[in-house]
N, C-alpha and C positions, 0 to 999 in steps of 0.2 A: 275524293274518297279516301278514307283513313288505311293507311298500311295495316297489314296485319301480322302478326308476332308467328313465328313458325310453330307455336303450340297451337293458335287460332288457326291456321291454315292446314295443320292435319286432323283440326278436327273439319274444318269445313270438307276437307276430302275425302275421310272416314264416312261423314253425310250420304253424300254423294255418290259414294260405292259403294253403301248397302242402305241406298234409299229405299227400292224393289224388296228387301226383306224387309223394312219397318214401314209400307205400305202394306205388305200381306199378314204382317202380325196384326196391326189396327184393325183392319177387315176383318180379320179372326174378332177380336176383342169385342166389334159392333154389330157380327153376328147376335152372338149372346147375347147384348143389348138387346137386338129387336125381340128375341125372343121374352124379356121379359120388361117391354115396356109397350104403354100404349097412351093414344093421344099424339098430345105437342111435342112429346118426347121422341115419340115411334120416328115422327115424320124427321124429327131434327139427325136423328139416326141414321137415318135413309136417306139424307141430305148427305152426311159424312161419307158415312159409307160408298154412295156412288162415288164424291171427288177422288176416294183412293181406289176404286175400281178402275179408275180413270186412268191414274198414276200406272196403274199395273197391264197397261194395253188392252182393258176390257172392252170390245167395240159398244159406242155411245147405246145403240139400236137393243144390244142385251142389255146393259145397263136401265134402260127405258123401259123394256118389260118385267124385270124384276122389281122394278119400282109400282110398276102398278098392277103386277100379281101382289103384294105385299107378302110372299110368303120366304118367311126367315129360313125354309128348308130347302128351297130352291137355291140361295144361296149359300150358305153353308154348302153345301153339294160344289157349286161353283168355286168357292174358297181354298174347298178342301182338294178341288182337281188342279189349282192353281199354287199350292202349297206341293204337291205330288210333284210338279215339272217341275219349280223350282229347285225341289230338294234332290 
């Protein structure tokens, strides 16, 4: 494996220390998404969306029911209580 330069290695740790914040922003950003897509798009959204639900300790079993309520206001609600403990 290739050495990495100490500008590559603060960022790789930068990453890593506010991964948890640029997972809950995305979630924000694919909120809106669902709200204004439908189809192959909705579902591909709701794809995304759960793997960073994921990232953020969302247990699988909510994850699974908001996937198949399909309603972008249930989470949103869920985002925005996870965005609150966070900050």
């Amino acid at each position: 494996m290739a050495e990495h330069s100490r500008f590559q290695q603060n960022i790789i740790k930068n990453f890593y220390e506010n991964r948890e914040s640029i997972s809950l922003q995305r979630a924000q950003e694919l909120v809106t998404e669902l709200y204004l897509s439908e189809g192959k798009k909705r579902k591909k959204y709701w794809d995304q969306l759960a793997k960073h639900l994921e990232k953020l300790d969302v247990k699988p079993d909510v994850i699974d029911r908001l996937v198949k309520q399909d309603d972008p206001q249930a989470v949103a609600n869920l985002v925005s209580k996870l965005g609150r403990e966070a900050g």
